[in-house]
Each structure stands twice: as structure tokens, then as C-alpha cells.
C-alpha positions as CSV (number, residue, x, y, z in Angstrom):
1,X,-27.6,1.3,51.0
2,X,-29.9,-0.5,48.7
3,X,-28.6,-3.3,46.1
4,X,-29.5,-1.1,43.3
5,X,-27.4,1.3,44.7
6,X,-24.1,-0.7,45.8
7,X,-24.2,-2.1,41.9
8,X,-24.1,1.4,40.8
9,X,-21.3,3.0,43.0
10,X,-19.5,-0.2,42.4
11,X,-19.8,0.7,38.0
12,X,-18.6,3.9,38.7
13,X,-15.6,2.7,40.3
14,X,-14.6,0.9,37.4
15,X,-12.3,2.9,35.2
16,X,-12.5,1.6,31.8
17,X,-9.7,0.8,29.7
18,X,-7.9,2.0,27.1
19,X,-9.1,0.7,23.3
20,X,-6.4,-1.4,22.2
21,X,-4.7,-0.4,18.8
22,X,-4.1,-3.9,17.9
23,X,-0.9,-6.4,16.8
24,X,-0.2,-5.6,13.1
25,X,2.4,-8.6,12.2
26,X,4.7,-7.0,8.6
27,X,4.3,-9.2,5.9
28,X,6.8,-8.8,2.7
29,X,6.5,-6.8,-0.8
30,X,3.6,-8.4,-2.3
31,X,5.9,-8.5,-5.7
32,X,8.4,-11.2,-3.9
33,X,6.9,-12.3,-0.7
34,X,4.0,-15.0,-0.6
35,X,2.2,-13.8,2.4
36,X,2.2,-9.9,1.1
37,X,0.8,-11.6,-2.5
38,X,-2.1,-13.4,-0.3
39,X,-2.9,-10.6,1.6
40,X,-2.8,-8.3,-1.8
41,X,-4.9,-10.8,-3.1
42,X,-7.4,-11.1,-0.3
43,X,-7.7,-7.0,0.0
44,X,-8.5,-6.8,-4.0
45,X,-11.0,-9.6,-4.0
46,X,-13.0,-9.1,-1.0
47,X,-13.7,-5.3,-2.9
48,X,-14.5,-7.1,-6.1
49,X,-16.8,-9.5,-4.2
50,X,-18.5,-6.7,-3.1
51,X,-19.2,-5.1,-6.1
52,X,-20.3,-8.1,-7.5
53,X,-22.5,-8.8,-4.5
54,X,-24.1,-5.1,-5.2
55,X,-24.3,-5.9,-9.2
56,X,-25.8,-8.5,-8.8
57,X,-28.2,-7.6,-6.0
58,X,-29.4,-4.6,-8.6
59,X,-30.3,-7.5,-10.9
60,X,-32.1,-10.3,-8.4
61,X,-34.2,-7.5,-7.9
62,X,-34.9,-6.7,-11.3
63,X,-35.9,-10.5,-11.9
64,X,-37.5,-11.1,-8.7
65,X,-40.5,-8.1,-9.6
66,X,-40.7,-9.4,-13.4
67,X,-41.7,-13.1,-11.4
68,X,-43.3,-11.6,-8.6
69,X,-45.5,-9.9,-11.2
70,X,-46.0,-13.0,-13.2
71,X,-46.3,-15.3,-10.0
72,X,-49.5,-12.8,-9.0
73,X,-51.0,-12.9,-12.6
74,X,-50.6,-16.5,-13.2
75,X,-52.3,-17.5,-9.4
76,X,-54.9,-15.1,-9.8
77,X,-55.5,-17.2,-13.3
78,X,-55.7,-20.5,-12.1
79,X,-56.8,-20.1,-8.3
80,X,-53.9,-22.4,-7.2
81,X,-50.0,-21.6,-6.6
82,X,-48.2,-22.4,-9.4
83,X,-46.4,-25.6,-9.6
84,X,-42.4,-25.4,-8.2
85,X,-39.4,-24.5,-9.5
86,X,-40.5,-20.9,-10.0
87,X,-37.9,-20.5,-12.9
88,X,-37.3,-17.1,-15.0
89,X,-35.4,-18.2,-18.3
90,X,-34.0,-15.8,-21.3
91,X,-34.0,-16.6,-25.4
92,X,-29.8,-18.6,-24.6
93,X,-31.8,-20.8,-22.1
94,X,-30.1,-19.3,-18.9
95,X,-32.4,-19.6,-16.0
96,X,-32.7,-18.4,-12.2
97,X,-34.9,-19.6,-9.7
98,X,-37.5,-17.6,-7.9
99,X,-37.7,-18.8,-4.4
100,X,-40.8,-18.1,-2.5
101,X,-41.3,-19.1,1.1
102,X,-44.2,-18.8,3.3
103,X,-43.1,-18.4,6.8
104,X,-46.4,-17.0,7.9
105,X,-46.6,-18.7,11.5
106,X,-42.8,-18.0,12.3
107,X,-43.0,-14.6,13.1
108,X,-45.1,-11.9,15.2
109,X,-47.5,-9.8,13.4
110,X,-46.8,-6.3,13.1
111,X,-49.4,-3.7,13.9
112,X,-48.5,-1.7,11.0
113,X,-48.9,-5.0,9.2
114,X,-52.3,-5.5,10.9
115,X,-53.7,-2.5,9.4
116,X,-52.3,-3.1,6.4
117,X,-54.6,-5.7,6.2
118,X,-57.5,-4.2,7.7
119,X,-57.0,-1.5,4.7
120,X,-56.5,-3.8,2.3
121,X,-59.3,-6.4,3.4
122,X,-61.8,-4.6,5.8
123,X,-61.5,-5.4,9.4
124,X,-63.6,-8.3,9.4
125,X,-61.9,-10.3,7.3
126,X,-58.2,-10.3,9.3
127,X,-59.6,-12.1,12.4
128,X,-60.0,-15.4,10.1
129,X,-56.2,-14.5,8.8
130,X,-54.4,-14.3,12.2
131,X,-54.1,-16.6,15.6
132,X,-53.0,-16.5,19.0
133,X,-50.1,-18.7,20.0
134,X,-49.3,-18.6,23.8
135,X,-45.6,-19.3,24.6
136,X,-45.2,-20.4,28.6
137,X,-42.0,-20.1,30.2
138,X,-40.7,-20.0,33.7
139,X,-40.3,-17.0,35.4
140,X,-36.4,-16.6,35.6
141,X,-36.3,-14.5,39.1
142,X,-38.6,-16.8,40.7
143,X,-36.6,-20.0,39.6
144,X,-33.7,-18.7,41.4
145,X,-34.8,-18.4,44.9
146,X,-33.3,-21.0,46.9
147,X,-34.7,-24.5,47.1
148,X,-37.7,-23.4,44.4
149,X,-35.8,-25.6,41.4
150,X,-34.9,-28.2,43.3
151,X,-38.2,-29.2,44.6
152,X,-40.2,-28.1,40.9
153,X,-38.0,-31.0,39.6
154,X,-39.8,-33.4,41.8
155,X,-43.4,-32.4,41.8
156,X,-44.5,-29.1,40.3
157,X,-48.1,-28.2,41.4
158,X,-47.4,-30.0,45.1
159,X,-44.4,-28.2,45.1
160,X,-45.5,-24.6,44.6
161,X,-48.6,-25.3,47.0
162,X,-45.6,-26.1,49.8
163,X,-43.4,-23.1,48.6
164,X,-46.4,-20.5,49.3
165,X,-47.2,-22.4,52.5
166,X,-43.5,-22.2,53.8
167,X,-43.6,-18.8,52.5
168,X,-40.5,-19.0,50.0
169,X,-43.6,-18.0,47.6
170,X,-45.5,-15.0,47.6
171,X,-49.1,-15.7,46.0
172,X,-47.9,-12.8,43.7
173,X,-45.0,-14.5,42.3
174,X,-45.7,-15.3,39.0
175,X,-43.9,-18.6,38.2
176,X,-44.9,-18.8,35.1
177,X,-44.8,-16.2,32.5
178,X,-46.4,-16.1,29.2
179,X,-45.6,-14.9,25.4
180,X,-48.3,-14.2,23.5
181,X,-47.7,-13.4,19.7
182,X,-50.1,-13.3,17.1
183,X,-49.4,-14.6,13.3
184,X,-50.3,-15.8,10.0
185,X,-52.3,-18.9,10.2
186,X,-50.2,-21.6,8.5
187,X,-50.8,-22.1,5.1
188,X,-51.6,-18.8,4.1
189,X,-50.0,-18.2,1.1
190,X,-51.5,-21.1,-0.3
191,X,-54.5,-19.1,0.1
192,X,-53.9,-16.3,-1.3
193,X,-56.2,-16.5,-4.4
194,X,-59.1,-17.1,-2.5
195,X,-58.3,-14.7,0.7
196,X,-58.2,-11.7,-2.2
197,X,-60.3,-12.8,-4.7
198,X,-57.9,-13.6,-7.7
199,X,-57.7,-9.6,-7.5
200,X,-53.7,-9.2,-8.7
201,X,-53.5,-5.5,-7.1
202,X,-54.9,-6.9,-3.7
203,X,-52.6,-10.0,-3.9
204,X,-49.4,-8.1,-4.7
205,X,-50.6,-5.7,-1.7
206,X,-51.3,-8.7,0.6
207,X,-47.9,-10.1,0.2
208,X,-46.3,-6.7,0.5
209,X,-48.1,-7.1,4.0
210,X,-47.2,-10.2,5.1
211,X,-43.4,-8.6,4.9
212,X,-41.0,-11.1,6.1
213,X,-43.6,-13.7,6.7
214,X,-43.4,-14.6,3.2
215,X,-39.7,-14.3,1.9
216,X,-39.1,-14.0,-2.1
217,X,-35.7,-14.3,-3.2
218,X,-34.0,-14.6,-6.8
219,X,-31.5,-17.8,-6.7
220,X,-28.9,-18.8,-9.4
């Protein structure tokens, strides 16, 4: 019987257990007792936390268009992000902060982000946007052969030239695997005037693009 299969007969052998129901420990009348008043209390604010968290989400996003719209008009103006805090004040003098982070190289381009761009820009234009970072990592299965880890530790190319020799390495095995991802050159929001052309309908649709790359948020 293959290994595959002796895992598998050996999961279906497993009978799985019953979901607990849980301990439920009786505090007193909320009225008289203190620990039936905290947990009273805990129960009604944690639902008026929440509405107040979905109030006031309705609002932040409210805000956070009215300074996105102004944040694109006022770039598009001058050529140059605007000059931090991004504030959004009302006749009393209350203000909020409009947080804008550009997190272009942190994550993996979408290919429905891609064409977004493409659409948006023309497909010669998103090659000079974008590059290729190459993440290596050891191959996990290969690592765990016998004697492979210890000897990488002392001398890594002499070491896998004696492992293929010895045999305990295929030429096949791939000891090294890579991650390729493709992002947002660094400093791309800081661009964004000149990579649309102070055009405010292509700069709101570029960041709309860029997605999570570029993270706006309302902050009090």
C-alpha cells in the first residue's frame, strides 16, 4: 500500500468527536449581583460599540470621498502631493484626518488591476509602472532528506555538488524555489500627477486601481 494511501485509511479511521456545548458558569441577577451587572454591561455595550462602529463607518466614508475628491483636484493643480496632515475641518473647527498611504511595493499586482491600467493608460505605459521582485526560498521537501541540512550549513554549493554525487540528490531536485510577484514601483503615488497627466478623472481611476496598494482611511 502506497503512503498516500495508508494516510488515508488511517483518516477514515478516525471517528470525530462530538462538538462540545461548552461550561456556562451562572452569574447572579444583574440588579444585585456585580458579576451579572458586568456582564449586563459588557452584552449592552459591545451592541452599542457596534452601532457606533457602523455610524461612524457611514460617515468616514462620507469624508474620505469629499478629500479624496479634493486630494485629486488640488495634486492635479499643483503637480506635487499636497503637504501632510491631510485634514478635513467644519465652520466649529472640528477636524479629521485623511490618512493616505502608499504601499505600492508591498503587495502583488492583480491581473484585473493590470488591465485596469492598461485601459486606463494604454499598454505601453504600465511596463514603466510595475517590477519584478524574485523572492528565493529553500525547497521545504528537499531540506528534509536526511543529512541535506546538515551539510548546507557548512558549505552550500560544495555541498549540493556532493549530495548529487552520493546520489541523496536528484539533478531534478529543485533546492531552491522561487517567488516571483510583480508590483508598484516604489514611490508611485508620488507620481501620480505626472504618470496621468494632472488629468483628475484618470488620477481618481488610477488610484481606484492601485486598490490596496494605496490605503486611504478617515482618522479622528
Amino acid at each position: 500500500m502506497s503512503l498516500f494511501a495508508k494516510a488515508a485509511e488511517k483518516s477514515a479511521k478516525v471517528e470525530k468527536k462530538a462538538k462540545s456545548k461548552g461550561k456556562v458558569w451562572q452569574a447572579g441577577d444583574p440588579a444585585a449581583d456585580a458579576i451579572g451587572k458586568a456582564v449586563h454591561e459588557l452584552v449592552v455595550l459591545s451592541a452599542e460599540e457596534k452601532a457606533i462602529k457602523a455610524k461612524k463607518s457611514l460617515f468616514a466614508v462620507q469624508v474620505a470621498n469629499y478629500a479624496q475628491n479634493n486630494l485629486i483636484e488640488d495634486y492635479a493643480a499643483a503637480g506635487v502631493f499636497p503637504e501632510t496632515p491631510l485634514q478635513v475641518m467644519n465652520s466649529d473647527g472640528e477636524k479629521v484626518t485623511y490618512v493616505v498611504q502608499d504601499r505600492s511595493s508591498q503587495y502583488k499586482v492583480k491581473p484585473e488591476q493590470k488591465e485596469a491600467l492598461v485601459q486606463l493608460l494604454g499598454e505601453d505605459a504600465v511596463p514603466d509602472l510595475l517590477y519584478t521582485e524574485v523572492s528565493l526560498k529553500f525547497n521545504r521537501e528537499v531540506m528534509a532528506k536526511p543529512g541535506v541540512s546538515e551539510a548546507i550549513e557548512k558549505a552550500l554549493m560544495a555541498t549540493i555538488k556532493k549530495l548529487q554525487k552520493s546520489g541523496v540528490l536528484d539533478e531534478d531536485d529543485e533546492l531552491i524555489e522561487a517567488d516571483v510577484k510583480e508590483a508598484f514601483k516604489p514611490g508611485t503615488l508620488s507620481r501620480l500627477g505626472i504618470i496621468c497627466g494632472r488629468d483628475t478623472g484618470k488620477m481618481m481611476a488610477f488610484l481606484k486601481a492601485m486598490g490596496s496598494c494605496c490605503v486611504r482611511s478617515i482618522k479622528c
